[in-house]
Every structure is written in structure tokens, then in C-alpha cells.
VEXDREN-2710 file (C-alpha; in Angstrom, 1 decimal):
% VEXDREN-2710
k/r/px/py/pz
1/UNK/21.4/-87.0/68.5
2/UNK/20.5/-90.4/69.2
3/UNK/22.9/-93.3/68.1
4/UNK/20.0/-95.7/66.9
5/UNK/17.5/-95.1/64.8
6/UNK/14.4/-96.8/65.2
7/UNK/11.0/-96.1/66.2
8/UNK/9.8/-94.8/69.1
9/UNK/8.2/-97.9/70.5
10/UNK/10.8/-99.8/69.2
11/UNK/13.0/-98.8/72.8
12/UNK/10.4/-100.1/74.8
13/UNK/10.5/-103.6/76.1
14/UNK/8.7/-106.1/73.6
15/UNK/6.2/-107.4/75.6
16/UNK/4.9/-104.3/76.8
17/UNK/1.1/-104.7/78.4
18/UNK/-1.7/-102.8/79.1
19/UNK/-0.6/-100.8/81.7
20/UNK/2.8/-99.2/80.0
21/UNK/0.8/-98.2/76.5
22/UNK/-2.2/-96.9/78.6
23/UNK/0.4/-94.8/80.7
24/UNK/2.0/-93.2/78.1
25/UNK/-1.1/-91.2/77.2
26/UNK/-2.6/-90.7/80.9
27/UNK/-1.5/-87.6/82.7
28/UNK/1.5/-88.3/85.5
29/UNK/-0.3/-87.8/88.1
30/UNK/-3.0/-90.0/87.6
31/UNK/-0.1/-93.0/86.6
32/UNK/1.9/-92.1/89.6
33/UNK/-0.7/-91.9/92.0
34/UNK/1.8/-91.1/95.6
35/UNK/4.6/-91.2/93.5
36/UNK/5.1/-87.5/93.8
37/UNK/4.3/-87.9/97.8
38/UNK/7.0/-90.4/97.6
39/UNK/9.5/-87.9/95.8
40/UNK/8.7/-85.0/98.7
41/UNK/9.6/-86.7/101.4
42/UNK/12.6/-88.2/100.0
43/UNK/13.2/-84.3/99.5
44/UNK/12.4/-83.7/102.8
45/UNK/14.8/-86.7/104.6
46/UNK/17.4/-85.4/102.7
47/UNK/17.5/-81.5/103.3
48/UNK/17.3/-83.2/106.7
49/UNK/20.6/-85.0/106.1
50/UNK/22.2/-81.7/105.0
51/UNK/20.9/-79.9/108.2
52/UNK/22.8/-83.3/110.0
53/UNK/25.8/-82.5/108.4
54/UNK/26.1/-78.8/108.6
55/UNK/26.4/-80.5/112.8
56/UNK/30.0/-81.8/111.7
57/UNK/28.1/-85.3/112.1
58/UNK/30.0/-87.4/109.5
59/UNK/32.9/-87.0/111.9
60/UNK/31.1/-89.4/114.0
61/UNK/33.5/-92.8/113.9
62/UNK/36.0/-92.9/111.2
63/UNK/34.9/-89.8/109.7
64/UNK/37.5/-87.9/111.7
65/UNK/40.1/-89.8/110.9
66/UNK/39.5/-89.7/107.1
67/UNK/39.6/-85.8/107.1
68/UNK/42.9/-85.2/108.9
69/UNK/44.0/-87.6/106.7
70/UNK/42.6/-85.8/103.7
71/UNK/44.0/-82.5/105.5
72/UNK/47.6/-84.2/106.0
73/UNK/48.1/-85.4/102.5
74/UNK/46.3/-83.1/100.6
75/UNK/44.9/-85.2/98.6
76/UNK/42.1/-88.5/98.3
77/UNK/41.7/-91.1/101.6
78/UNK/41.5/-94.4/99.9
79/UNK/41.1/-96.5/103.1
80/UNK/40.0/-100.0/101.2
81/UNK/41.7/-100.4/97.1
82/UNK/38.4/-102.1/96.6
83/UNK/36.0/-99.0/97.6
84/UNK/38.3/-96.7/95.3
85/UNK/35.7/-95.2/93.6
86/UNK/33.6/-94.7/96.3
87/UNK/36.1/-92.8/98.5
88/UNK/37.0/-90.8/95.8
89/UNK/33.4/-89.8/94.9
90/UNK/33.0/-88.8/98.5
91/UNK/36.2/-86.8/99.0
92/UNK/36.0/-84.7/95.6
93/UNK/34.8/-82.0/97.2
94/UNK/36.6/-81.6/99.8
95/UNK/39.7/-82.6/98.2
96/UNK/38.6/-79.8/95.6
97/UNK/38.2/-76.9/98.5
98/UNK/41.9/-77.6/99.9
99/UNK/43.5/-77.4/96.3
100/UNK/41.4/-74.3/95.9
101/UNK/43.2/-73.2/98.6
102/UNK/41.3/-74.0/102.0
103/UNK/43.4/-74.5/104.9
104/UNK/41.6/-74.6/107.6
105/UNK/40.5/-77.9/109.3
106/UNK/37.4/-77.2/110.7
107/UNK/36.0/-75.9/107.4
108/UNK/37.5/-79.1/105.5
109/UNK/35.6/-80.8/108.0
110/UNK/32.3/-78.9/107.6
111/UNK/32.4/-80.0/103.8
112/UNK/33.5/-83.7/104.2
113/UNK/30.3/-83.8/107.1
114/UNK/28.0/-82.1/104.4
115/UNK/29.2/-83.9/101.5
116/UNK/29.2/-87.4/103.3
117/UNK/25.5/-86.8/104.7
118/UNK/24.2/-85.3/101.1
119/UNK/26.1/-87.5/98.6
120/UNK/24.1/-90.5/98.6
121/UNK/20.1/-88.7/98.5
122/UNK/21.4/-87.1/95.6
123/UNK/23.0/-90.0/94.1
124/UNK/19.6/-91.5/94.3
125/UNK/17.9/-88.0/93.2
126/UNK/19.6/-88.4/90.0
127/UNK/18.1/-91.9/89.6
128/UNK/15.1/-90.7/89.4
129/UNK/16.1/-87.8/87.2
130/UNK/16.9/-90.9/84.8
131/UNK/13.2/-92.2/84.6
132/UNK/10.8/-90.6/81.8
133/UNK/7.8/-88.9/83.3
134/UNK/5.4/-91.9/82.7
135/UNK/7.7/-94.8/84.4
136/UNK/8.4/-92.5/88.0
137/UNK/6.9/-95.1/90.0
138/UNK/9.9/-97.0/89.5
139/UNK/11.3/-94.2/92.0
140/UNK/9.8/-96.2/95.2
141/UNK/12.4/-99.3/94.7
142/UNK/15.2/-96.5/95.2
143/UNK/13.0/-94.3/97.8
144/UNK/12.7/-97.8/99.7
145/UNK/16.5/-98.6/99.7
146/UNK/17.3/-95.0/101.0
147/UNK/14.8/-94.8/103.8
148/UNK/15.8/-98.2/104.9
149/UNK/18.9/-99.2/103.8
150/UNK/20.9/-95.6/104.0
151/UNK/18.9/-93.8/106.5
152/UNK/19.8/-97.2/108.6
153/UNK/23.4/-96.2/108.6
154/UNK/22.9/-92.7/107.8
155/UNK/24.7/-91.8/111.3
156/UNK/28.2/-93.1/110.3
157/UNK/28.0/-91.2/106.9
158/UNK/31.9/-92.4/106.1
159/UNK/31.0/-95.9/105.2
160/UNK/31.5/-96.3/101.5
161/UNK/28.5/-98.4/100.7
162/UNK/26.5/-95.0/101.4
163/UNK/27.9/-93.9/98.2
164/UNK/28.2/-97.2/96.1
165/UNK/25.1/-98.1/96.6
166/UNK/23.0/-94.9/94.6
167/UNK/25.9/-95.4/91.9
168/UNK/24.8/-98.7/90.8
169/UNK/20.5/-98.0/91.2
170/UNK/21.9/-94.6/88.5
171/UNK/23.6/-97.4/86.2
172/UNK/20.6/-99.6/86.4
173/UNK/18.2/-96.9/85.7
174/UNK/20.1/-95.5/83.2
175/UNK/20.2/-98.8/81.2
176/UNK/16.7/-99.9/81.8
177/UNK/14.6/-96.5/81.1
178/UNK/14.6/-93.7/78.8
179/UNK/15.6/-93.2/74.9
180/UNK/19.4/-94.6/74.6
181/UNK/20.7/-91.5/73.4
182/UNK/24.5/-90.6/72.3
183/UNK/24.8/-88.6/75.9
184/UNK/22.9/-91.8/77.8
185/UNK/25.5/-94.2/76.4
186/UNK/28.4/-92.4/76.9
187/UNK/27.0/-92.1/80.9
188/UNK/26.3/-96.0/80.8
189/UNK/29.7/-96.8/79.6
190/UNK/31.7/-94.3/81.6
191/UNK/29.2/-95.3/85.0
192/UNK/30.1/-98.9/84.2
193/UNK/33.5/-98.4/84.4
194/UNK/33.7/-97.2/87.4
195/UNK/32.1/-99.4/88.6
196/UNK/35.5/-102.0/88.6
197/UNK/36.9/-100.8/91.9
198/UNK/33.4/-99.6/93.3
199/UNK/32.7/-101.9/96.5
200/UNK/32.6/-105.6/97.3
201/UNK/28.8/-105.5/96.6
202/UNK/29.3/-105.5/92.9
203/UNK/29.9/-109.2/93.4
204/UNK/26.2/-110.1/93.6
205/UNK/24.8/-106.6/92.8
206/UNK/27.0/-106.7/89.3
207/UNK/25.2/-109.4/87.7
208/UNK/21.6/-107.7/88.1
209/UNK/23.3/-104.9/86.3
210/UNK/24.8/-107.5/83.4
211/UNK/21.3/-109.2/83.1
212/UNK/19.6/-105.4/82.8
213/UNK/22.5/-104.3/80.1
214/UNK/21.2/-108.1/78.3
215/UNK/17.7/-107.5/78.6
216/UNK/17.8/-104.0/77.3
217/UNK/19.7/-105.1/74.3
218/UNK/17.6/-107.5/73.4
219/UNK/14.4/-105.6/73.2
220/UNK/16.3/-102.6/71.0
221/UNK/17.6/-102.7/67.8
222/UNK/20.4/-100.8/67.9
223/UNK/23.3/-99.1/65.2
224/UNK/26.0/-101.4/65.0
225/UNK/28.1/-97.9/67.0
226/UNK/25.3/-98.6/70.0
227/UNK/25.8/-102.4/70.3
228/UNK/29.7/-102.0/70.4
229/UNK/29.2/-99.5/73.2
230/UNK/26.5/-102.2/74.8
231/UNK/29.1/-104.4/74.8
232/UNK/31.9/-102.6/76.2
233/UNK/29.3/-102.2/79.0
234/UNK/28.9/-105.6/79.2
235/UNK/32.3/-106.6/79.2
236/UNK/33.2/-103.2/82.3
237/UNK/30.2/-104.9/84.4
238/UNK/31.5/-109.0/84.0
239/UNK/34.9/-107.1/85.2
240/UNK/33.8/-105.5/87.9
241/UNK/31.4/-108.4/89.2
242/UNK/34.5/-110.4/89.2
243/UNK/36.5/-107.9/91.2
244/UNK/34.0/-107.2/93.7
245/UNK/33.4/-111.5/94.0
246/UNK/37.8/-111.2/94.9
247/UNK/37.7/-108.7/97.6
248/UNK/34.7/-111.4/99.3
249/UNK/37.0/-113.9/99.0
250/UNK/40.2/-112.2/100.0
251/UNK/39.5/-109.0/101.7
252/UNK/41.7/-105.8/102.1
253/UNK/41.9/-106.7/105.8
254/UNK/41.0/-109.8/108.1
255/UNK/38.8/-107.6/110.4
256/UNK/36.7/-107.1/107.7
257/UNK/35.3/-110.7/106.7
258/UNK/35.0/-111.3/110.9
259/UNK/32.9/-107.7/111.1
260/UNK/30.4/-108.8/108.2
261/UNK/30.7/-112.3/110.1
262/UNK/30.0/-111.9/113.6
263/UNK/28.8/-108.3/113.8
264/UNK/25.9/-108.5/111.0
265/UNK/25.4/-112.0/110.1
266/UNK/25.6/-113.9/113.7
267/UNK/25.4/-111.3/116.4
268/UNK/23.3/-108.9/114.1
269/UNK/24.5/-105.5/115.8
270/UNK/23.2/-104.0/113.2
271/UNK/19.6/-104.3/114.4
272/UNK/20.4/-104.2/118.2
273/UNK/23.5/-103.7/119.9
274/UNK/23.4/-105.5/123.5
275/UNK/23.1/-103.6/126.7
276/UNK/23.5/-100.5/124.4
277/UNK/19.7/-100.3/122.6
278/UNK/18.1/-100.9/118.7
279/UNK/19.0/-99.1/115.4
280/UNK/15.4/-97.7/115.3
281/UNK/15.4/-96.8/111.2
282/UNK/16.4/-100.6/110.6
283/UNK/13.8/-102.2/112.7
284/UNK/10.7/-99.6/111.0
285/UNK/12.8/-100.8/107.7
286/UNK/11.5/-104.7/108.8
287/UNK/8.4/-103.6/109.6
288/UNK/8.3/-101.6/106.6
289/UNK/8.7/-104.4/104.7
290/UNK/6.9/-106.7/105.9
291/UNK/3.8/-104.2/105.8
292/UNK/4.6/-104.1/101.8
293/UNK/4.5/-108.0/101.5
294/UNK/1.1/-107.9/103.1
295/UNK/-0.2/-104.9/100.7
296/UNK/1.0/-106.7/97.5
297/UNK/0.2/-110.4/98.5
298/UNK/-3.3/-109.8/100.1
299/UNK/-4.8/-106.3/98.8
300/UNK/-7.5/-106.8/100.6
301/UNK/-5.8/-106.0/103.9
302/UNK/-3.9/-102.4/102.2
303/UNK/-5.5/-100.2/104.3
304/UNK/-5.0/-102.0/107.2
305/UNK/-1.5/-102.3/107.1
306/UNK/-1.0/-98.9/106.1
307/UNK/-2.5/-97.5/109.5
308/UNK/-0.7/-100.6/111.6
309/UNK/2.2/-99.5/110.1
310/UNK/1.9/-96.0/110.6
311/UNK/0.4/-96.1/113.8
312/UNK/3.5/-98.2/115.2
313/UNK/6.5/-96.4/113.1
314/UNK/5.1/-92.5/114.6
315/UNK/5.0/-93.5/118.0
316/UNK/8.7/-95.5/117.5
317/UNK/9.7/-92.3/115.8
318/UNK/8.5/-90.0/118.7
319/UNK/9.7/-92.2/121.6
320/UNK/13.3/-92.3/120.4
321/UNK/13.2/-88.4/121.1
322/UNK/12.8/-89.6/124.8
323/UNK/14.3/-93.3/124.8
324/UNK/18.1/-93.0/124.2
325/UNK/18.0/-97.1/123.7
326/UNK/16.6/-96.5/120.3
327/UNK/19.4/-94.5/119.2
328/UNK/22.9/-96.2/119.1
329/UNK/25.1/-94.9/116.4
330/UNK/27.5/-98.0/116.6
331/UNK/24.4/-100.1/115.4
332/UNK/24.4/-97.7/112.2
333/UNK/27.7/-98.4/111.3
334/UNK/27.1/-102.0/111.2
335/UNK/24.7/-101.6/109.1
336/UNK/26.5/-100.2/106.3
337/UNK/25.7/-103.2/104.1
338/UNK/21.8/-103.4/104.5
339/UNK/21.1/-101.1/101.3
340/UNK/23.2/-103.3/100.0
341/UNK/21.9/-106.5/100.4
342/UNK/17.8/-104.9/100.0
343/UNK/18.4/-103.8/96.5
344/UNK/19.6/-107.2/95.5
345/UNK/16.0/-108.3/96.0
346/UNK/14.6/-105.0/94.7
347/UNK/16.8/-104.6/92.0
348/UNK/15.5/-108.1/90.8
349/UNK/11.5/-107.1/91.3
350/UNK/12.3/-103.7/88.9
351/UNK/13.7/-106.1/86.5
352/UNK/10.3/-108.3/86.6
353/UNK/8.7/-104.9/87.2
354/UNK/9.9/-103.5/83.9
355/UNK/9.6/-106.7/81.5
356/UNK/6.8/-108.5/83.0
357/UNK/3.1/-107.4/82.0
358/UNK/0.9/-106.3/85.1
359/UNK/3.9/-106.4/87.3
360/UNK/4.6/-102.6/88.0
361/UNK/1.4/-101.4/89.0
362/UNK/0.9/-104.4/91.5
363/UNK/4.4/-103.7/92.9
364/UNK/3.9/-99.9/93.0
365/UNK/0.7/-99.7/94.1
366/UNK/-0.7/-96.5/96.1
367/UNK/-0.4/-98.0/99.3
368/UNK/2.6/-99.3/98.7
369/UNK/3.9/-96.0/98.1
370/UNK/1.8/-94.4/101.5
371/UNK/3.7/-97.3/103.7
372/UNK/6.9/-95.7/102.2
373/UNK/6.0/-92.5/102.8
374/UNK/5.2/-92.9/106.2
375/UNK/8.7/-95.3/106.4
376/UNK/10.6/-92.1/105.0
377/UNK/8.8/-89.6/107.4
378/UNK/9.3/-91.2/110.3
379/UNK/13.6/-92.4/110.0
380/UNK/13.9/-88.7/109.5
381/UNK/11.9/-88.2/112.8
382/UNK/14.5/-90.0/113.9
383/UNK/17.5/-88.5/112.7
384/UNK/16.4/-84.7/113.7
385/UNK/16.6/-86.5/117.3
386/UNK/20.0/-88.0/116.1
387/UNK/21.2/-84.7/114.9
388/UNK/20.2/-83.5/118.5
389/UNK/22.3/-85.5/120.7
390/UNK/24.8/-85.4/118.5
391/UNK/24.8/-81.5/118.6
392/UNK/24.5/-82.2/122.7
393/UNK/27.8/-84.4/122.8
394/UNK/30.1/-82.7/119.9
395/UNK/29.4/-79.2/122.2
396/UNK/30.8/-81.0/125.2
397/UNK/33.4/-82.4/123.6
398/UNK/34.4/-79.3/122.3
399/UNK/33.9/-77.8/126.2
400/UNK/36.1/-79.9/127.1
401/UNK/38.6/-79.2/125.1
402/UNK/38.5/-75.6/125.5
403/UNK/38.9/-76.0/129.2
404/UNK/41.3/-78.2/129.6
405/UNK/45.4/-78.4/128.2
406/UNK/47.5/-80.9/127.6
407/UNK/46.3/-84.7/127.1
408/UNK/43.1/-85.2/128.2
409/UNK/41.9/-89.1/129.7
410/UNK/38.5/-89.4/127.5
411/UNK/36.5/-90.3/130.9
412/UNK/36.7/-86.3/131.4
413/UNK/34.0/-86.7/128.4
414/UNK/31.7/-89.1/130.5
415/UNK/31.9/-85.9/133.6
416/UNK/29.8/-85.1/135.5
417/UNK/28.5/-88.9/135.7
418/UNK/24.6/-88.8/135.5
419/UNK/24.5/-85.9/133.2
420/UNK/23.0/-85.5/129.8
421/UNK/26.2/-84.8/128.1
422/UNK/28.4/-87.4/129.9
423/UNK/25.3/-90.3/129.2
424/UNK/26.0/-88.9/125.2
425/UNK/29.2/-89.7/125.2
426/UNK/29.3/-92.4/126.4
427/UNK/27.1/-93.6/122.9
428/UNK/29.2/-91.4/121.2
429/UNK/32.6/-92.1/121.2
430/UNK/34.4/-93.9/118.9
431/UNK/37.1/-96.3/120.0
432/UNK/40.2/-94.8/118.6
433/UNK/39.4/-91.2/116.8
434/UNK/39.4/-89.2/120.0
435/UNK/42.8/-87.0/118.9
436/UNK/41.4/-86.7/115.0
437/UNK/38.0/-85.3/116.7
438/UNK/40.3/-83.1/118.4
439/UNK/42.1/-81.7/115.9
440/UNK/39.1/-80.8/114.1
441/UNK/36.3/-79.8/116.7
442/UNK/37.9/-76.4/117.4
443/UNK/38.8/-73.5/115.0
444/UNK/42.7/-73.2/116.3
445/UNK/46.4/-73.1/114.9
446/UNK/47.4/-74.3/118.2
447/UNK/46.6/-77.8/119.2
448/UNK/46.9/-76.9/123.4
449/UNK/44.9/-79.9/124.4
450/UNK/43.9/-82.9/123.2
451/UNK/41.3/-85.9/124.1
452/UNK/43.0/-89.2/124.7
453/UNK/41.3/-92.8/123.1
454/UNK/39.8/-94.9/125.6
455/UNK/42.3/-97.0/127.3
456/UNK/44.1/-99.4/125.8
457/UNK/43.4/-98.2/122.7
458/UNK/45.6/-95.6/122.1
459/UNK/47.9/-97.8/119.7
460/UNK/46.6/-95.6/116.6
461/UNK/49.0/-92.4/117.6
462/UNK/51.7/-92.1/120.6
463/UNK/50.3/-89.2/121.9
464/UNK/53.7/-88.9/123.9
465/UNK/55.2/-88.1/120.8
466/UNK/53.3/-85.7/118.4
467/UNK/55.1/-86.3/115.1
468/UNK/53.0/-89.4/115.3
469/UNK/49.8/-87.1/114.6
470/UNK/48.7/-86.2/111.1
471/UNK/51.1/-83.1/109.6
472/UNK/48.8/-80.8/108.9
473/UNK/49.9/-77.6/107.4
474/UNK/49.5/-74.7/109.5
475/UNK/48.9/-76.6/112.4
476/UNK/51.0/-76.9/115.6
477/UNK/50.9/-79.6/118.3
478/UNK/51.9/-77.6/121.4
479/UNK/49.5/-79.4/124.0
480/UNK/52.7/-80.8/125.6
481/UNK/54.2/-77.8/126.3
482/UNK/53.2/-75.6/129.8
483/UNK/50.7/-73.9/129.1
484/UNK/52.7/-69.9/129.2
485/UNK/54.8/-71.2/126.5
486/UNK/52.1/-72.8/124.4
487/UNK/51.1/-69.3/123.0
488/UNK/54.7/-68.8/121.7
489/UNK/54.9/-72.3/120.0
490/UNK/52.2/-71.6/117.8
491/UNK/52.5/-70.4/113.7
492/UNK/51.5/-66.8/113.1
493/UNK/48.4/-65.7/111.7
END
């Protein structure tokens, strides 16, 4: 039962124009034009992502790390207080499975890679879910973050902005779109709430929200029970804009202000990493968007751009499946705040979009929607080639250990020099979650051998001493011991 009661029209925006009233009597796929092309590959790039994960690939950099941790304390990671929600969102499941009763590492692992690789598509998914039939255009503003934004960092699925990000397109779509319903406020205010110890973007992203929450309330008239829930909103949303705006200005950790610094502001790893290669999904998300401009500023020149574009991104997309400079993991982790900053600009064209007559049709135009297509088509080209080497180097890493006992130097991993596998690595590993990997790469009770962090970094865990390595139960560190009396050492079945 809805908690206002006034006309049907009455929930739409005042100054509605031609385009929304003719809409709501035209059939959706003559409003939507590509917007249901748009919504199958978005499908597609994110069964893709599942596929990724089902490769243990969100144990690539700190994901490791977060699921012994997981494993250890039975219970939520929550690396930075200011990404609380975030972290926990992610780790539900898998925190879920091991109260259940899962023990084993490897399979805690499998769902934390699955989860981490899935969770944000879906998040956005469900976004969409919140539009009525006649406004899913609005799904491109989303579609665009994800291809470009998410997809960019995709690779290092731990990253909490992965998550954060979808969570505050669902509030904003939730507020601006649809009948405000009982059950839709209730998801608004709750949504909204969480959103206080979300992520640092709040800070600038939290505003946009507290402006949508405004301009929706304005152009309803609402029970006196819907504007006290309005306003709790409100008042959640000024909260957490304020918290995200303290974690800027005094950060969890020191290394993080000088990695947004130097790493994605000055040096700009993000988009090319020196002497290593390009992040390939963030440069087609520039060129993406620069094809966009030209479609919406000069229509004239649509069809143009729509081929330039696509002619350039597919053969990008097919030579990164031969090019190894155009994929570097390490730039998709520094990346892990562009969907962030692109929906601050996007965010602000669905509010135009949505109260400003003429706008939305402009702004979603059909070949706006092909250049996204194309954009979402070709990043997932370029994350089955991803999932690929990835697959090539976790194998060897798992060979490795296998083959070998005791504590391993990680240059075995870049062995035999010149080979596939060693060339991987070298792209591959992470400075100091060699031993987590470890622990986690082989179905075994018995830790016999373990890979070493790249020297000097093996501060994180004396590997000389292995109570310094996460307790997990059931598991035994026995890599130390010769190897006829590692077999003894270990817990029974």
C-alpha cells in the first residue's frame, strides 16, 4: 500500500515535457530504442565476471589476504572503518558459508572470488530493476559507469569502491523513479543509512544523493508519514556526506591520501603503469567518452563516431589477447576510484536528465547507447583474455607449490626465465600476499611449502616463525619440518 495518496501524475516531476507523457503510452521498445541491447550485454560482461571468478581471480592482490583473514577470525575483514559497509556487503556470503559450517579454505576462497567479481553487476542490475518500464534508458548512466569505471578495475575485485559505488546509483534510482511506495521508502531509508560508513566517495557523491532526495520531494505531495521518512533520509545522507568529507581529510592510513595522490592524480597509474603497459578497459572508457560528447554535441557526426569508435575499441580488444602491455592488473587497482569520480558527472546529467524537458532523449540517444554497447563488448573482450593469463599464472603458482617444500624464494615463480608462465608472474604478483596465496591455492590440511614475498618485503609475516600466519582451523603449518615428518604433523581427516 502506498504511503501517499495522490494521483498518478502527481509522482512525476512537475515540469514533465513532451517526451515523458508521450512515453508513457508508446510501447518500450520503441521508447528504449538500444536500451535492451544495452541491458544484454551488461548481462553478458557480467556472466563473464562470474566465469572470472569461478578462476579464484579476486585473490589477485589483497584479495588473498582478506580471506585468510576471513578464514582466521571467522568472521567480517573490515580493513578501512570508513568502507564498513562495503566490506561487509562483500564478505556476507562468505562469512555466511563458514558459519554454515564450511571449513575449507580453498572453497571460502572460491566464494569470496565469485562474490567479489559478481557483487557489483548485480548491484547495478538491481538499479535498473528500480526503473519503471517507460524510464529504462536511464539504465545507460549505470551501464556506462560499470563498463568503464568497474570493468577498469574489475581485475582487483577486493577494492571496496567496486561495491560502494552500485549501492549509491540503487539509492539514487530508488529516490528518483518509480511510485514511492511503503516497501520503496522503507529501502530508501534503510539504503540511506548505510550509506554513513559506506566509502570516502560519499563526500562528493552524497550531496547528488541529498539534492535527488530534495528534488523528489518537491515535485510529490506526500502524507505527512512519507515526508517524515523523506526527511530522515535527508538528514542519513547530510550524515554520511559529512563522514565520507572526514575520512578525505584524515584518512584511515597515510598511504592512502599519497596513493590517490601520486598514483592516480600525478603519476596516473591508473591509465598506464611505466615500463609495465596500459589498463586497456580505462583507455576505451576515454575514448568511450569522448565518442559520446561528440554524438550528443554534434548529431550530425553519430554515425561516424559510432564506427571510429568501434573500429578502434575491437581491434584494442583483440590485440590485448596477443599484447601483454595492454594488460597490467596493478593499473586496475589503481583505478579503484574512476567509477567513482564518472558518476559524479553522470549522476549530475540523470538529475538534468530527469527534471529537465528534452534532456533524456538527447542524452540517451540510440547511438549513444550503440557506443556503449560496443564499450561493454569489447572490456569483456578484454577480461576473457584477463581471466586467461590469470588461469596461466594461478596454475603455475600452484605447480610450484606442489613441487616444492619448505619456503619457497618467489623468483622460483618467474622459472624458467623466458617462459609464458614465468613472463605472467611477473605481472601477477602482488608485493606482499605470496604466503596468503599459498595458503589458499591448494586443497590441503597440511601447509608443506610455502611461496616467500618478494625480497624485502617479507615484513607482513616472519615466515621463520609460523604462529605469525593466520590460525586457521584445521590447518597446519608443517612446511618447516623435513619433509618424512611433515605427513605426521598434519590434523587428521
Amino acid at each position: 500500500m502506498s504511503i501517499q495518496t495522490v494521483a498518478p501524475n502527481v509522482l512525476m516531476p512537475k515540469n514533465l515535457g513532451p517526451r515523458q507523457e508521450m512515453s508513457r503510452q508508446q510501447p518500450i521498445g520503441s521508447c528504449l530504442g538500444g536500451g535492451r541491447g544495452v541491458s544484454a550485454v551488461f548481462v553478458l560482461a557480467l556472466l563473464i565476471q562470474g566465469v572470472a571468478g569461478l578462476t579464484f581471480r579476486g585473490l589477485y592482490a589483497d584479495g588473498a589476504p582478506f580471506v585468510t583473514h576471513i578464514m582466521e577470525n571467522q568472521s567480517f575483514m573490515i580493513f578501512a572503518p570508513s568502507r564498513w559497509m562495503s566490506n561487509a556487503i562483500a564478505e556476507v556470503p562468505v562469512v555466511s558459508a563458514i558459519k554454515l559450517g564450511i571449513a575449507s579454505p580453498q572453497l571460502a576462497a572460491l566464494i569470496f572470488s565469485v562474490t567479489t567479481n559478481v557483487l557489483p553487476g548485480v548491484i547495478f542490475l538491481l538499479s535498473g530493476a528500480a526503473l519503471p518500464p517507460v524510464e529504462r534508458q536511464f539504465f545507460v548512466f549505470p551501464a556506462i559507469v560499470y563498463f568503464a569505471g568497474t570493468l577498469a578495475t574489475q581485475f582487483a575485485s577486493v577494492t571496496e569502491g567496486l561495491v560502494a559505488i552500485p549501492y549509491v546509483w540503487l539509492v539514487l534510482y530508488l529516490i528518483l523513479f518509480g511510485q514511492l511506495s511503503a516497501l520503496r521508502f522503507s529501502l530508501i531509508l534503510l539504503l540511506s543509512v548505510g550509506c554513513l560508513r559506506l566509502h570516502e566517495a560519499m563526500s562528493f557523491l552524497g550531496p547528488l544523493l541529498f539534492a535527488a532526495v530534495w528534488l523528489r520531494w518537491r515535485d510529490a505531495t506526500l502524507t505527512s508519514l512519507a515526508q517524515f521518512a523523506f526527511g530522515l533520509t535527508l538528514l542519513a545522507i547530510l550524515a554520511s556526506a559529512i563522514v565520507g568529507t572526514y575520512w578525505v581529510l584524515f584518512p584511515y592510513a597515510p598511504e592512502e591520501r599519497a596513493l590517490f595522490i601520486s598514483q592516480s592524480l600525478q603519476q596516473q597509474w591508473w591509465l598506464y603503469v611505466p615500463g609495465t603497459g596500459c589498463n586497456l578497459p580505462a583507455v576505451l572508457g576515454l575514448l568511450a567518452g569522448i565518442s559520446i560528447i561528440a554524438c550528443i554535441a554534434v548529431p550530425n557526426i553519430s554515425r561516424v563516431s559510432v564506427v571510429s569508435f568501434g573500429i578502434i575499441a575491437t581491434v584494442l580488444a583483440v590485440a590485448a589477447f596477443w599484447a601483454d602491455a595492454l594488460t597490467v592488473p596493478a593499473a586496475q587497482f589503481y583505478a579503484r576510484h574512476n567509477a567513482a569520480f564518472m558518476s559524479f558527472p553522470l549522476m549530475i546529467l540523470v538529475l538534468v536528465a530527469r527534471f529537465v524537458r528534452g534532456t533524456a532523449n538527447r542524452l540517451t540517444a540510440p547511438p549513444v547507447q550503440k557506443i556503449v554497447m560496443i564499450l561493454g563488448v569489447t572490456v569483456s573482450l578484454w577480461h576473457i583474455q584477463a581471466t586467461e593469463k590469470w588461469s596461466t599464472f594461478f596454475s603455475h603458482f600452484r605447480t610450484v607449490l606442489d613441487l616444492n617444500s619448505g619456503i619457497i624464494p618467489s623468483d622460483m615463480l618467474l622459472r624458467p626465465p623466458g617462459t609464458r608462465p614465468a613472463h605472467l608472474a611477473a605481472k601477477m604478483i602482488w608485493s606482499w600476499t605470496n604466503p596468503d596465496l599459498s595458503i589458499l591455492a591448494l586443497p590441503r590440511r597440511c601447509i608443506t611449502s610455502i611461496i616467500a614475498n618478494p625480497q624485502p618485503l617479507n615484513w607482513y609475516y616472519n615466515l621463520q616463525d609460523p604462529t605469525t600466519l593466520p590460525r586457521i582451523p584445521g590447518l597446519a603449518y608443517t612446511y618447516l619440518l623435513p619433509p618424512d615428518r611433515q605427513g605426521t604433523a598434519c590434523p587428521p581427516s
